[in-house]
Each structure stands twice: as C-alpha cells, then as structure tokens.
N, C-alpha and C positions, 0 to 999 in steps of 0.2 A: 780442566785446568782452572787452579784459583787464578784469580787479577782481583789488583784493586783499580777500580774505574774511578778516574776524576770525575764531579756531574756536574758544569756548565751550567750556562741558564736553564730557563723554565719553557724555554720555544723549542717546539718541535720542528727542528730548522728541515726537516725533510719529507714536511709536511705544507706543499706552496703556498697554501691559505695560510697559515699562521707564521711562514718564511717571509711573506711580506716582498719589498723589493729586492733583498738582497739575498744571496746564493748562499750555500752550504761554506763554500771555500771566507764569502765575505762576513758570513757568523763566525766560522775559528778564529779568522785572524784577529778580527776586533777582540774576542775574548781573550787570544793567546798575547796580543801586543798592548789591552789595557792598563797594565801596570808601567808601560812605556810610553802610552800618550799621555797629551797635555789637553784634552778635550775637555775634562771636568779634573780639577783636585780633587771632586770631594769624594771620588770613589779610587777605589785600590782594590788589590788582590794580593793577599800575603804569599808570602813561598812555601811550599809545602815539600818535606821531602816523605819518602813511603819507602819502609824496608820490611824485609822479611826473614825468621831464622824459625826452627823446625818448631819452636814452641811458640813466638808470638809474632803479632803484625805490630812496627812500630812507625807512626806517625811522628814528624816531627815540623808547625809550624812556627816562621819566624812573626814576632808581634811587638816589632821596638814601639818604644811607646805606652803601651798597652797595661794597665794593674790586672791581676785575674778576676778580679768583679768585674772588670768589660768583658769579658770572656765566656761565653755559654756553649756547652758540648753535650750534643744526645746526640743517641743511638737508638735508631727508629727502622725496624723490618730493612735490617741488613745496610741502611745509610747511616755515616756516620758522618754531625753538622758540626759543623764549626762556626758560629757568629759570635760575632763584638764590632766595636765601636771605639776610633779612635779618635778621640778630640782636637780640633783644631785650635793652634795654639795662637794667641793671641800677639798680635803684633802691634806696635806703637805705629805712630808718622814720624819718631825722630829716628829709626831706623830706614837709611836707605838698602835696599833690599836689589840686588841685579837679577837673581832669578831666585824663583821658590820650585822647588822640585819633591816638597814631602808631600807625602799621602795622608788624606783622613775623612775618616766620613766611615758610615758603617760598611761591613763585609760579612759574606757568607762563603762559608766553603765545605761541600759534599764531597764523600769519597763511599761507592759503592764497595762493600768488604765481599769477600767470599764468603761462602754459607759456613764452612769450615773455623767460625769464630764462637768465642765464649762471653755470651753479653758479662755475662756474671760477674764479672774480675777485671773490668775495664779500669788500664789507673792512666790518671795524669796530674802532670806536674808543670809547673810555668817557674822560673828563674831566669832572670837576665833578660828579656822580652824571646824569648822561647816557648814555649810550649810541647812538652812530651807527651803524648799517649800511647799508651798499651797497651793491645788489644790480643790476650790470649788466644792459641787457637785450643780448641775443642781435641779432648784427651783423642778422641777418635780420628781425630784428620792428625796426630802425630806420628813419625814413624818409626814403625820398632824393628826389632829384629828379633829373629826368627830362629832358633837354634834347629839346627838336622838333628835328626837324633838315628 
C-alpha cells in the first residue's frame, strides 16, 4: 500500500536514550499542538494538505506571508522538504498590542512519498501565500485496463 508519511522531528522518540524524559504520547502532542502553543512565537508549523488521483500526488502548503524566495523544496531518496523563513514583522511602542498570535521564525516540513513517484516532473507553484506541488506518479504504479479478448 502507498501512504504519504508526515516526518516529525529528528528524535527517535522510541528509542529511551534519545526519548529523554518524556514519553512517545508527550513527543506527538507537543509536535501535533505546536502550532497552538504560546511557548515560543518564533517557531510554527504550516498546514499541509496531501491528496492523491491515479496520475499524481498533490501537496498543498499554506505560507501567508511568505515571497517564494523564502521558500526551498527538494526531493531527496523518496522525502520530500519543505523549508523557509518567515520574517517577523516589526512593531512600533506607539502600537498598543492586547495579544499577538502570528507565527515566524523558520520551518521545515517532510513528507515521506511512495516509491511509486516520478522525481522527473516535479512542478510547483506558490500564489496568494499557497504553495502547490505535484508530484507525478510513475507511468507504472498507474492504472490501466485490460481489455478480454
């Protein structure tokens, strides 16, 4: 079966040594609920949606904010990255501010493809702080049909 696998940090949370004090359950949720705390502004996690249809795989993150020169995408032994850099916007003292709740600071985001993809034909496109990529699958993972004869 293809999946595309979101790839999380770099800790091998199910390995105790490198799990550190906290548990398997308290590595997702900090990662799943980081874009909800208030711990650091200066980090975030864009939204990523992932779809799929018999010819391509199509990613789609959100990047408000963002020019496509912050923006850098490889595809490296079946991951495929997502990093940039979103600038913090400068604020006066004659603005009274009740809360701040934007996001900036740099971000990374991994998505493991199936083997069933075609680096060759990789397209992307960014309008409106979007981001689209398309990621062909491979003439052989599509499916035909088969006439009786």
């Amino acid at each position: 079966m293809n999946t595309v696998m979101p790839i999380f940090r770099e800790n091998n949370w199910l390995d105790p040594e490198s799990a550190g004090e906290k548990s398997l359950w308290d590595h997702l949720l900090s990662d799943l609920m980081a874009p909800l705390s208030s711990e650091t502004a200066a980090e975030w996690i864009p939204a990523i949606d992932v779809s799929e249809d018999e010819n391509k795989y199509k990613v789609k993150a959100e990047l408000p904010g963002l020019d496509k020169k912050d923006i850098d995408i490889s595809l490296t032994d079946g991951v495929l990255t997502i990093k940039g850099e979103k600038k913090e916007e400068q604020y006066t003292d004659k603005e009274n501010y009740h809360f701040r709740e934007t996001r900036f600071g740099s971000f990374t985001r991994s998505l493991r493809l199936p083997d069933d993809v075609s680096v060759d034909n990789v397209d992307a496109t960014f309008a409106n702080g979007v981001l689209n990529i398309t990621v062909p699958k491979s003439e052989t993972a599509k499916p035909r049909k088969i006439n009786v004869s």
